[in-house]
PyMOL CGO cylinders between C-alpha atoms (Angstrom):
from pymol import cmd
from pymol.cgo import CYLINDER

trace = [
    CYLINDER, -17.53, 7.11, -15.11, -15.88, 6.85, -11.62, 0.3, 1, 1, 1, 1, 1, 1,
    CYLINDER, -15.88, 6.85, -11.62, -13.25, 9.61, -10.83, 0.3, 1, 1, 1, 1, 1, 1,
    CYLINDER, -13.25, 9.61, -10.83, -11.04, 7.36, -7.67, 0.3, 1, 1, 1, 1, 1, 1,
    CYLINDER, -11.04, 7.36, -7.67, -11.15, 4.51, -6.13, 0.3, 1, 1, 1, 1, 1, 1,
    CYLINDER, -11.15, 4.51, -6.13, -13.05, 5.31, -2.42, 0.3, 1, 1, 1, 1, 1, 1,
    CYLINDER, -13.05, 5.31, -2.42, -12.38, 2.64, 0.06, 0.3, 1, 1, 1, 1, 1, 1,
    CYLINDER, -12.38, 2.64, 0.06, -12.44, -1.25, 0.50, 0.3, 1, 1, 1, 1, 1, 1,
    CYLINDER, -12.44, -1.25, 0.50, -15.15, -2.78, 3.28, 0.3, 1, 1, 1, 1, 1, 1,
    CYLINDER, -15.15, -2.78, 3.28, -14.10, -5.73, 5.40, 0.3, 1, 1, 1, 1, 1, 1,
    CYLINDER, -14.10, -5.73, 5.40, -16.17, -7.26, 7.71, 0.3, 1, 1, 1, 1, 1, 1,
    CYLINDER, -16.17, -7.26, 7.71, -14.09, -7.83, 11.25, 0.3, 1, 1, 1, 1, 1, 1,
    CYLINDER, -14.09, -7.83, 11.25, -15.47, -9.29, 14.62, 0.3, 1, 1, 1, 1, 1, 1,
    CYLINDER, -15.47, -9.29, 14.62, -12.99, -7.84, 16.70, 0.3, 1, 1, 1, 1, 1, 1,
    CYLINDER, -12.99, -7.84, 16.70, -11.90, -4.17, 15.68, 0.3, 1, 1, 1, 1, 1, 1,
    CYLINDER, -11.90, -4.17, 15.68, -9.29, -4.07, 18.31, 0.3, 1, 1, 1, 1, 1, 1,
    CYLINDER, -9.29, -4.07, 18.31, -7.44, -6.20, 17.23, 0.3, 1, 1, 1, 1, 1, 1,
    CYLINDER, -7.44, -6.20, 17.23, -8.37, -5.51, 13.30, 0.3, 1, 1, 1, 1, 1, 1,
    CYLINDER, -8.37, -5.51, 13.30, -6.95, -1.70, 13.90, 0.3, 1, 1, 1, 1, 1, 1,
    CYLINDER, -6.95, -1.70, 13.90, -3.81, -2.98, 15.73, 0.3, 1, 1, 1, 1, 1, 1,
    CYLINDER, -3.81, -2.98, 15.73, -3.02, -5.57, 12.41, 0.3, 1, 1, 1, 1, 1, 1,
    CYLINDER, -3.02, -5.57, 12.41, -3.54, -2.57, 10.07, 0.3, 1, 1, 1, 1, 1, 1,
    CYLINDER, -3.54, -2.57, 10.07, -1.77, 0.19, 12.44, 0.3, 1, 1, 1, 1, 1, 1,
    CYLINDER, -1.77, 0.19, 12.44, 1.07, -2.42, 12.47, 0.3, 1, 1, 1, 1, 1, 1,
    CYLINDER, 1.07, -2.42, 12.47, 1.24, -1.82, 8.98, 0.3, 1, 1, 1, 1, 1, 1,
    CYLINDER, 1.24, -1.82, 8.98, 1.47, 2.06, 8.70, 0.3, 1, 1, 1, 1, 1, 1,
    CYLINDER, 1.47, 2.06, 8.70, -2.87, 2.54, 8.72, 0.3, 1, 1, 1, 1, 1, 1,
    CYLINDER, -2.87, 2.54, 8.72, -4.33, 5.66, 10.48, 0.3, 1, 1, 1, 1, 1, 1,
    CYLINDER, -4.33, 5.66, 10.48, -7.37, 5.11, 12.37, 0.3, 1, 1, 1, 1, 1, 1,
    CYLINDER, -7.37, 5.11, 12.37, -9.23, 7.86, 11.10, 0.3, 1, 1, 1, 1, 1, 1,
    CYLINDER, -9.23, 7.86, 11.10, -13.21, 8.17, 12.41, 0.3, 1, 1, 1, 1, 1, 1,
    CYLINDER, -13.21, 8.17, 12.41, -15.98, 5.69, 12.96, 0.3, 1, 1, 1, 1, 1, 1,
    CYLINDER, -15.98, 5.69, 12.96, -19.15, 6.17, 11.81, 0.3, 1, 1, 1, 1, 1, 1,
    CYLINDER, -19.15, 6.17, 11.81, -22.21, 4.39, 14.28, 0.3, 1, 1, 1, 1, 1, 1,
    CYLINDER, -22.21, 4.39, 14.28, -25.59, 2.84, 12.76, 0.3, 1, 1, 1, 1, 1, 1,
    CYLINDER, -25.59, 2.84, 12.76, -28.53, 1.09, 14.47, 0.3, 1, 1, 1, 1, 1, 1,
    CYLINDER, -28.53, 1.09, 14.47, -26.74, -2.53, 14.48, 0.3, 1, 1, 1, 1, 1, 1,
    CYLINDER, -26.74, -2.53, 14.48, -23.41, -1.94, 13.02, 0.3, 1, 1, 1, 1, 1, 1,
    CYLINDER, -23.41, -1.94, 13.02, -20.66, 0.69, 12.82, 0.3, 1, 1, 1, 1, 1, 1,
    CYLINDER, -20.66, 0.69, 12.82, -17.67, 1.63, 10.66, 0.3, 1, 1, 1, 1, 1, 1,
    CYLINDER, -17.67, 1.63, 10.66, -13.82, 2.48, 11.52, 0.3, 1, 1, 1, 1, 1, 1,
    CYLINDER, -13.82, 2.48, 11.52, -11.93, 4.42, 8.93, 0.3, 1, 1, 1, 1, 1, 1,
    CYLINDER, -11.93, 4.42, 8.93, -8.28, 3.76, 8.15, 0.3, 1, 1, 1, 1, 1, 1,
    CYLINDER, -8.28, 3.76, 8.15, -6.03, 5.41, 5.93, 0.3, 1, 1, 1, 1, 1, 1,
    CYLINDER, -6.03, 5.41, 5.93, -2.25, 5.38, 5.22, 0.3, 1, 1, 1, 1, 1, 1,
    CYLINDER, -2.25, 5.38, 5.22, -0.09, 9.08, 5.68, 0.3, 1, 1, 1, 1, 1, 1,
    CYLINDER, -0.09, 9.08, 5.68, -0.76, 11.21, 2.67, 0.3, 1, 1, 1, 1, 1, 1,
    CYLINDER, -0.76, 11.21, 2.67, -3.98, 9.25, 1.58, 0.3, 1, 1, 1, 1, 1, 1,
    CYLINDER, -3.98, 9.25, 1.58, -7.46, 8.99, 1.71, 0.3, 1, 1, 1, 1, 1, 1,
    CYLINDER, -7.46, 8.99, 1.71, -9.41, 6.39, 3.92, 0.3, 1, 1, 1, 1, 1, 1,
    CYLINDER, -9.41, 6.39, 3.92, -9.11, 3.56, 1.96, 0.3, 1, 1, 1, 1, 1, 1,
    CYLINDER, -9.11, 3.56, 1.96, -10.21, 1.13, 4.44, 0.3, 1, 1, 1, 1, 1, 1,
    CYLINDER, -10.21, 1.13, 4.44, -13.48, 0.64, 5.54, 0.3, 1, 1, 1, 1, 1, 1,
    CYLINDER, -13.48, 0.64, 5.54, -13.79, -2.00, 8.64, 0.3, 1, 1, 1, 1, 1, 1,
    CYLINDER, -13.79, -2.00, 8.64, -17.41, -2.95, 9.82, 0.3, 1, 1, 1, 1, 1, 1,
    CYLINDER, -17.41, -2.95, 9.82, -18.29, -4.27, 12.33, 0.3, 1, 1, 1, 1, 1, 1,
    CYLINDER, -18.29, -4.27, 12.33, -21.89, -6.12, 12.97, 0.3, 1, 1, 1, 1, 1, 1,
    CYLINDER, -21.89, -6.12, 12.97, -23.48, -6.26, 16.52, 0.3, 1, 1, 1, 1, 1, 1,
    CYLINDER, -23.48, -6.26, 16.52, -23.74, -9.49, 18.26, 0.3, 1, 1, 1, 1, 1, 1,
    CYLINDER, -23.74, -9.49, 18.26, -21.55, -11.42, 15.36, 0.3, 1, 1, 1, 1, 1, 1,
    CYLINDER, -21.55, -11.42, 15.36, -19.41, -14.72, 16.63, 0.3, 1, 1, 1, 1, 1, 1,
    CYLINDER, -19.41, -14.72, 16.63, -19.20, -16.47, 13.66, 0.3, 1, 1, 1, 1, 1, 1,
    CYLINDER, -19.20, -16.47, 13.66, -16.19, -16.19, 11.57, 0.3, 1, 1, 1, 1, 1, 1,
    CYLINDER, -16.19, -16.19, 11.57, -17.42, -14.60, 8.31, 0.3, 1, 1, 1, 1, 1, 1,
    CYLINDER, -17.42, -14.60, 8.31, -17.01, -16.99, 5.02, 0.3, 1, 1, 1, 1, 1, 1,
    CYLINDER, -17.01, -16.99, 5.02, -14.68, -15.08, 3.02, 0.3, 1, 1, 1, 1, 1, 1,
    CYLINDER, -14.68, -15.08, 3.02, -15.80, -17.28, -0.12, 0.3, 1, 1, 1, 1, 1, 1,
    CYLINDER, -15.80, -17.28, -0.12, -13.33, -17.97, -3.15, 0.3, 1, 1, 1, 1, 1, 1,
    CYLINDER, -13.33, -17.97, -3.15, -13.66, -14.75, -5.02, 0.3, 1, 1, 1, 1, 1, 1,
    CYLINDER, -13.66, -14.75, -5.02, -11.44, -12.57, -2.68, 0.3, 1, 1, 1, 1, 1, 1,
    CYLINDER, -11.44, -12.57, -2.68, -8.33, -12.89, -2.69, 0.3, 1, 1, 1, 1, 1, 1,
    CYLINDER, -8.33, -12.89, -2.69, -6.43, -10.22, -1.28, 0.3, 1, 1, 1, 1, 1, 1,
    CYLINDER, -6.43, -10.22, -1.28, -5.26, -6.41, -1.00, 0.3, 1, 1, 1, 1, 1, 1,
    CYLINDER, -5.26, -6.41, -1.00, -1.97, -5.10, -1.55, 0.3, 1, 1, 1, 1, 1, 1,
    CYLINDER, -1.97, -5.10, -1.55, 0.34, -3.08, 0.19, 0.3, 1, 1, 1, 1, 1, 1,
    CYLINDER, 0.34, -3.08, 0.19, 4.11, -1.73, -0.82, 0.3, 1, 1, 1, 1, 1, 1,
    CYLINDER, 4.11, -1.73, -0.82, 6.02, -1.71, 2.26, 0.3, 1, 1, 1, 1, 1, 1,
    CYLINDER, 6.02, -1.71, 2.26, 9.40, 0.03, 2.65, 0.3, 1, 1, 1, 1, 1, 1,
    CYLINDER, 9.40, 0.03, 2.65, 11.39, -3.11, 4.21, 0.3, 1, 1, 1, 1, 1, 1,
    CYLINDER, 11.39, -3.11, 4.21, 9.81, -6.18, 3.93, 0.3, 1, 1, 1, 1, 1, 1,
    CYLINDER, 9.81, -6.18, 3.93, 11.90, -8.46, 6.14, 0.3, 1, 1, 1, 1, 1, 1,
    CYLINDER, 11.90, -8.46, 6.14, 11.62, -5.84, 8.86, 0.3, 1, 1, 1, 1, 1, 1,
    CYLINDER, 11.62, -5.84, 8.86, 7.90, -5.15, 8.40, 0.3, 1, 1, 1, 1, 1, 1,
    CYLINDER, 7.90, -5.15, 8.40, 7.60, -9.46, 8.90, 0.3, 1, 1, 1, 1, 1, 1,
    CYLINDER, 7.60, -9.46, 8.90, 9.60, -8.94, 11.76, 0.3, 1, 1, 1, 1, 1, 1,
    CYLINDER, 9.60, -8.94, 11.76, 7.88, -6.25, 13.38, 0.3, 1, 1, 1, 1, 1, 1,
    CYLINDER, 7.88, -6.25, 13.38, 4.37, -8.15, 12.35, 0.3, 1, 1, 1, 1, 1, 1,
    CYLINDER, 4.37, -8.15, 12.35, 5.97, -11.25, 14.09, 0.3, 1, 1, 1, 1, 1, 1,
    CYLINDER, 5.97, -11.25, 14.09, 7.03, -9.88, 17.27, 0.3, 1, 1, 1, 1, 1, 1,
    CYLINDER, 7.03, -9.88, 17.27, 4.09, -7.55, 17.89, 0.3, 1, 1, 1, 1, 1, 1,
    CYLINDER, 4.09, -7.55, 17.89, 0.81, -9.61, 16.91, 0.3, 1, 1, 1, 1, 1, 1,
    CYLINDER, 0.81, -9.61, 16.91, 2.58, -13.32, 16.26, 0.3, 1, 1, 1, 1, 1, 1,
    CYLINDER, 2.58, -13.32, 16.26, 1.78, -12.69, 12.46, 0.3, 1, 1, 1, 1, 1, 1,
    CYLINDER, 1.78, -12.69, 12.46, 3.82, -14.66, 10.38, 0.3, 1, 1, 1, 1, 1, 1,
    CYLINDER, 3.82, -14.66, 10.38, 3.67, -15.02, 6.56, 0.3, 1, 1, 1, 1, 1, 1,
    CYLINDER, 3.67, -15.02, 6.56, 1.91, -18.29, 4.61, 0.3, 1, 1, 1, 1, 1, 1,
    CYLINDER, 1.91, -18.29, 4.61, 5.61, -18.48, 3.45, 0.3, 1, 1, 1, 1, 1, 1,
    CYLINDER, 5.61, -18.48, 3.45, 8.88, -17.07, 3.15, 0.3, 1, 1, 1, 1, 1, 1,
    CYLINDER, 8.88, -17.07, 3.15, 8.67, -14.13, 0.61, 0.3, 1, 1, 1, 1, 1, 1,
    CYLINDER, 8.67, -14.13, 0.61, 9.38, -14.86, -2.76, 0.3, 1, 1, 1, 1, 1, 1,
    CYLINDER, 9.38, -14.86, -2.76, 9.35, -13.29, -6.23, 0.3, 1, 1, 1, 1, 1, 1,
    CYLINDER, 9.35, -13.29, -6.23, 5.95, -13.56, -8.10, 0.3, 1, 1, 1, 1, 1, 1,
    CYLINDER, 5.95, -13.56, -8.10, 5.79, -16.43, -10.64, 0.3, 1, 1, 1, 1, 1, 1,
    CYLINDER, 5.79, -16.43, -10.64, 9.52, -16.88, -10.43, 0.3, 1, 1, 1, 1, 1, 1,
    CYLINDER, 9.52, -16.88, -10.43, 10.46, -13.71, -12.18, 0.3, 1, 1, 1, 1, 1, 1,
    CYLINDER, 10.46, -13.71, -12.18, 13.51, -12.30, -10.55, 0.3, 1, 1, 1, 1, 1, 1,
    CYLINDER, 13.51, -12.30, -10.55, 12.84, -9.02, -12.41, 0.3, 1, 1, 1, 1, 1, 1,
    CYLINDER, 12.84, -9.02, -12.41, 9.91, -8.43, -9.62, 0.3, 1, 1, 1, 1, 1, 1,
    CYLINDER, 9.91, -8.43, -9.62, 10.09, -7.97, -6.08, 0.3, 1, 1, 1, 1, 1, 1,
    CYLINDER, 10.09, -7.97, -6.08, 9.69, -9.98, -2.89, 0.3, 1, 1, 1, 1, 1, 1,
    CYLINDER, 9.69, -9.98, -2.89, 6.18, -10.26, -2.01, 0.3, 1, 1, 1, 1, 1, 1,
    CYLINDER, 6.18, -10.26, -2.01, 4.45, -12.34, 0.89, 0.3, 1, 1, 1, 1, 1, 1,
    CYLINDER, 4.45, -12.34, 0.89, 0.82, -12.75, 1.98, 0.3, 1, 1, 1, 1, 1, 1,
    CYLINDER, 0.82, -12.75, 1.98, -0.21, -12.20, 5.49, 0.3, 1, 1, 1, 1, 1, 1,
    CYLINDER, -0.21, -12.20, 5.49, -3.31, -12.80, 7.06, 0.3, 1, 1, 1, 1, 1, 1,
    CYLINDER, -3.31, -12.80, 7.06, -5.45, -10.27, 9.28, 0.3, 1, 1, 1, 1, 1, 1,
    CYLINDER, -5.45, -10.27, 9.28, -7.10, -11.36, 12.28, 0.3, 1, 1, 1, 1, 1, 1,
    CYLINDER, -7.10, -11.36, 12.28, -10.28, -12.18, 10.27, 0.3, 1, 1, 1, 1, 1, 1,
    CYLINDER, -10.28, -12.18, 10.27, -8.42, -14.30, 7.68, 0.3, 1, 1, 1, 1, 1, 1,
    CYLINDER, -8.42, -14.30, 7.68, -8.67, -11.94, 4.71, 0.3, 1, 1, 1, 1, 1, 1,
    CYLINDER, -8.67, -11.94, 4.71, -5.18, -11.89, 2.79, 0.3, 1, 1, 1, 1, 1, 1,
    CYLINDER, -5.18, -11.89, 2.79, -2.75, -9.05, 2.70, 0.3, 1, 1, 1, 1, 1, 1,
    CYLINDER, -2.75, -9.05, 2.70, 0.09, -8.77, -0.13, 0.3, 1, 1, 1, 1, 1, 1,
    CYLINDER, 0.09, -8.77, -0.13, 3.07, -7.25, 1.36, 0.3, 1, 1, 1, 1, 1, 1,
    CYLINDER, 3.07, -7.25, 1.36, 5.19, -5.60, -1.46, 0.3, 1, 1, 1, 1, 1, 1,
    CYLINDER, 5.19, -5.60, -1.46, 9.04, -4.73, -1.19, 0.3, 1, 1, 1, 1, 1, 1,
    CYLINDER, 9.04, -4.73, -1.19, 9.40, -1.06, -1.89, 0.3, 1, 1, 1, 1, 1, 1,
    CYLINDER, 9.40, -1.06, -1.89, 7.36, 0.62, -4.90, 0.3, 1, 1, 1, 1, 1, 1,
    CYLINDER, 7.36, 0.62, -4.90, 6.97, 0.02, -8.37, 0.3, 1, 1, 1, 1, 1, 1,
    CYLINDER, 6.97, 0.02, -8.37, 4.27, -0.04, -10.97, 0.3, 1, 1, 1, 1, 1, 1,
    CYLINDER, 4.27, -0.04, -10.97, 2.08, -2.07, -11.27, 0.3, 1, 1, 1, 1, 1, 1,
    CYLINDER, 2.08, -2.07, -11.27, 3.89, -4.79, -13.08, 0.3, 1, 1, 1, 1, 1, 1,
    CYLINDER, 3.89, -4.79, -13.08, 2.90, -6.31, -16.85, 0.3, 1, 1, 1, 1, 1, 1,
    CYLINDER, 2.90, -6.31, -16.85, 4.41, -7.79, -19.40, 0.3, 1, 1, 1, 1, 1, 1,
    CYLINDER, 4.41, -7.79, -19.40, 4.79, -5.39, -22.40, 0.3, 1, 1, 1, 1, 1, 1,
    CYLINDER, 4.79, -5.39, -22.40, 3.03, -6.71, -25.34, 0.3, 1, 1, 1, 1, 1, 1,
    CYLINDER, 3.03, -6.71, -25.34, -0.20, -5.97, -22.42, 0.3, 1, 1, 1, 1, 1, 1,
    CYLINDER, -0.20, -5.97, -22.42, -1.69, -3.25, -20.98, 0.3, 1, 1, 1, 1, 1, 1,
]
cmd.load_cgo(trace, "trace")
């Protein structure tokens, strides 16, 4: 039986610009670990483990093909319209769309998905709350 959750691995081409997308939203670089044709950068957020696992592969130019079963991670963010801004005027990161409130249900926050440089989708949630459900599920 697993005991925590470790990290999550994406695959980036550029990891400059990879670390300044997830620094611009509170990560820690954190180490990088080298291998014979790839290496790792380790990001964490304050008070948490590494989480984030970026690799990067030697000699890639091709934009990796994210398929259909990813979707996205998330992420609770203090301010939402200011983290957009700050995304926005730093990196030119905008959201798919304006943020909104999941499914329609005004009982749960403002959320909007972002995009890092590599395409993979990033939740941005305003302020923190559990993990929401309806109550008849678990």
């Amino acid at each position: 039986m697993a005991s925590h959750l470790v990290h999550t691995c994406v695959r980036v081409r550029d990891i400059d610009a990879s670390v300044r997308f997830y620094e611009a939203l509170g990560f820690e670089k954190r180490g990088r670990l080298n291998f014979e044709t790839a290496f790792n950068v380790y990001m964490g957020l304050p008070g948490d483990g590494d989480r984030l696992e970026l690799t990067v592969n030697d000699d890639r130019e091709q934009p990796y093909d994210l398929g259909d079963g990813y979707n996205h991670i998330a992420l609770v963010v203090d301010d939402l319209e200011q983290q957009l801004a700050d995304l926005k005027a730093g990196l030119g990161v905008e959201p798919e769309k304006p943020p909104f409130h999941p499914g329609g249900r005004a009982e749960l926050p403002h959320i909007a998905f972002v995009q890092d440089p590599d395409g993979y989708r990033v939740e941005l949630i305003d302020g923190g709350f559990p993990t929401p459900r309806d109550p008849d599920e678990r």
